[in-house]
N, C-alpha and C positions, 0 to 999 in steps of 0.2 A: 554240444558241438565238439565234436573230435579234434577238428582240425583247429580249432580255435580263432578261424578268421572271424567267423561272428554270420547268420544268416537271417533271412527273412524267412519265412514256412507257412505252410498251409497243410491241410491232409483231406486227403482222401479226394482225388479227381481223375478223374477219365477221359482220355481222350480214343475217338475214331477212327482210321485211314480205309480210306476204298483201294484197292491192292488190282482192280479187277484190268482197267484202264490206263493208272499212272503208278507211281513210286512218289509214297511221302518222304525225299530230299527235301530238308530244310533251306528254302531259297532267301529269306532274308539274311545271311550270311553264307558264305562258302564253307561244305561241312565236306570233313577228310571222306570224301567217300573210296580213296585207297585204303585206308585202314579200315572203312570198316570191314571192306571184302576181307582182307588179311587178318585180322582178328577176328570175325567170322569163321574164315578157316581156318583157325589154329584153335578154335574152340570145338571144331566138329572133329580134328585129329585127335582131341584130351592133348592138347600139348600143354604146358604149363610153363614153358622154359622161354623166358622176358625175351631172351638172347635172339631166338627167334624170332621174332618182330622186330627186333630193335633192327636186326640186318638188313631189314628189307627196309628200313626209313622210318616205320613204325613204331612211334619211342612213348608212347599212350601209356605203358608198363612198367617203364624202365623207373621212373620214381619209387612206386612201391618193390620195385624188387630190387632196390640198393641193398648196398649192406648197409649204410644208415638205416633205414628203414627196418627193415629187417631185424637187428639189432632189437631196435626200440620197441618193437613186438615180442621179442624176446627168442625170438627163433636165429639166434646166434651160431646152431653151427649150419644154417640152411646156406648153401652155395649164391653165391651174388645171384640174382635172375630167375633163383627156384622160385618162383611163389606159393607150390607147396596145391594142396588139392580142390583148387581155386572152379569155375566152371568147366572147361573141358574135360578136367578129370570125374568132375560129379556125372555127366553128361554121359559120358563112354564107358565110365567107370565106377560107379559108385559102391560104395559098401566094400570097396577094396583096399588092405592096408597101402598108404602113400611111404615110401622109401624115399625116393630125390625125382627129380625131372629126367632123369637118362633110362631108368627103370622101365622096360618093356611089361606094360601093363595086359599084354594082351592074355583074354581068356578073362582075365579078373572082375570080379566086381557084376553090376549091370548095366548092361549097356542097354542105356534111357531111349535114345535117340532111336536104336535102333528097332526098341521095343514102341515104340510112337507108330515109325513109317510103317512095323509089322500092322500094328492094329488099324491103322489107317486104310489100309489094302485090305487086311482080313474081316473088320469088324467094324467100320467106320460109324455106327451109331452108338459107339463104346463112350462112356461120360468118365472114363478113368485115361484118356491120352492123355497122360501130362512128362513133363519133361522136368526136373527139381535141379537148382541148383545148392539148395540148401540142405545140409549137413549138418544138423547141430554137432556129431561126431566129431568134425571136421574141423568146426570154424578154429577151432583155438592154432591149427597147425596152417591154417590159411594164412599169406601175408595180407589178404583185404575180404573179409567176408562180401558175400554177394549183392550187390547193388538190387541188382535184376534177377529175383529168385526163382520165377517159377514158371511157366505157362501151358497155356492149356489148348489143344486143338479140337478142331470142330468140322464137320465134314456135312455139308449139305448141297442140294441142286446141284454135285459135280462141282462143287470149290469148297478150298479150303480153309477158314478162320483160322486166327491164335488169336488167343486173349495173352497179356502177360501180366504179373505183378512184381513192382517194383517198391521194396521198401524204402529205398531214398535215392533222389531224382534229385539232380545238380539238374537245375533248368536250362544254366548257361549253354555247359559245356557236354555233359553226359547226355542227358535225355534226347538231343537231335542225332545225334550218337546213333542210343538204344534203338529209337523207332525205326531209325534204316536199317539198323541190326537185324532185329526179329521182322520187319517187314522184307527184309531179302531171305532169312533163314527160311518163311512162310512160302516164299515162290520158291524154295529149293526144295523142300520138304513136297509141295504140291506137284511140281513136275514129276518129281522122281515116285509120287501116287500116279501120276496120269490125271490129276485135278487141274483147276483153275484157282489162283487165286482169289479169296475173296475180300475179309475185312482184316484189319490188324487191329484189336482193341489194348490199348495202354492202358492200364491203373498203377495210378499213384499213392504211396504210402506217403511217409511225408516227402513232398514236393518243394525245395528252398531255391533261394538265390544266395548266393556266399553276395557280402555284404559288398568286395572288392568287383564284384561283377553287376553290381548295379548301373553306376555310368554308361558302362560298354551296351548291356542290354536297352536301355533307352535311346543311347545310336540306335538300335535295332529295331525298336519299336516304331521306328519315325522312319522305317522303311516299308513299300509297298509291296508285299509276297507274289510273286511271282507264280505260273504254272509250275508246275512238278514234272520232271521228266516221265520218261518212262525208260523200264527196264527190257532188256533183250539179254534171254538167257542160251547158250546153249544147248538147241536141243536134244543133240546127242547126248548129254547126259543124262544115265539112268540109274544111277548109284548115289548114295550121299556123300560117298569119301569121293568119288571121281569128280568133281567140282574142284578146278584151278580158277585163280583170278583170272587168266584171258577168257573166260566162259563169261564173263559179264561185260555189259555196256550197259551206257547211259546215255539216251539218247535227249536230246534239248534241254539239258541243265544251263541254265544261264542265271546264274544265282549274283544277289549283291556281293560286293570285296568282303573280304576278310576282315574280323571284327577278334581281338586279340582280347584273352581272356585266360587270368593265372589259374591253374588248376589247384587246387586244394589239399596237401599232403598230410 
């Protein structure tokens, strides 16, 4: 246990979403789904700089990219907020030496994402779509190696799948997160093919609860889930970087209150 609060755990589980009709928004709780647009798009820019997020309200970051933090990883001369070549740089960039977060990366490396949407348009019964966050090159100069490493896309009947792997899945707090994450990356990735979205498959590596998020999660449990909204993207977008947060809505989210939950450092 890294963090040292103490967890419960399990491994290896799976979970579903149908993408086709609604959006898996976690409704037993109010889940940021401002951030996760904006962290969404700061992982499709390769941005890596906390700072960025933190401006727009977005402070999901700002702990691991202290300079406490930071420090105690040992990447002491990394500027407050670099967190160094974390997912959007793997994603946009991979294979490319990491300098700091101001470093115009352009040209460098592989760009994952963009090698996805190609095969998806050109070759879409290709079994090599995947998208890696994971760098073993890497991790040592990451301030958080990758929760959410890897996924995989899938093209049939005119929609889209992603399958994703996640080595370790905070149940509280991350994982209602993640699955809006990659269930909106899924419908952005599909329009801009001209697809439909279809399923979002989660696996779980090990799956915990931090020990202090038990109480809160049992409020939770003792709530009744709700429908799941649905999504409305803009259609005019047809590029993956042209996607702004006012291109999304959320249409009938009526989720229970807010249920408060320490994140784990």
């Amino acid at each position: 246990d890294r963090t040292g609060v103490g967890t419960l755990s399990t491994f290896g589980r799976q979970m579903r979403f149908d993408l086709r009709t609604t959006f898996p928004l976690l409704t037993t709780k109010r889940t940021f789904w401002r951030g996760v647009v904006e962290e969404l798009l700061w992982f499709v820019r390769g941005d890596t700089n906390a700072k960025h997020l933190s401006d727009k309200g977005v402070k999901i970051w700002d702990a691991n990219g202290s300079r406490e933090f930071l420090d105690k990883r040992g990447l002491v001369h990394r500027e407050e907020g670099d967190l160094g070549p974390v997912y959007g740089f793997q994603w946009r960039h991979f294979g490319a030496k990491y300098v700091d977060m101001h470093t115009d990366y352009k040209g460098q490396g592989v760009d994952q994402l963009a090698e996805c949407i190609k095969k998806i348009k050109e070759d879409p019964t290709d079994r090599r779509i995947l998208l890696s966050a994971w760098n073993p090159a890497d991790l040592s100069q990451m301030a958080l190696p990758p929760c959410h490493m890897f996924c995989q896309f899938y093209v049939a009947n005119g929609e889209l799948s992603c399958l994703m792997y996640q080595r370790s899945c905070d149940m509280g707090l991350g994982v209602p997160f993640n699955i809006a994450s990659y269930s909106l990356l899924t419908c952005m990735v599909a329009q801009v093919c001209g697809l439909k979205p279809g399923d979002f498959v989660h696996t779980m590596g090990n799956a915990h609860v931090y020990k202090n998020h038990v109480e809160p999660l049992k409020t939770q449990l003792e709530r009744t889930p709700r429908p799941f909204p649905v999504l409305r993207t803009n259609p005019d977008v047809k590029d993956i970087d042209g996607f702004q947060a006012s291109d999304f809505e959320l249409l009938g989210y009526n989720p229970h209150g807010k249920i408060a939950m320490e994140m784990a450092v």
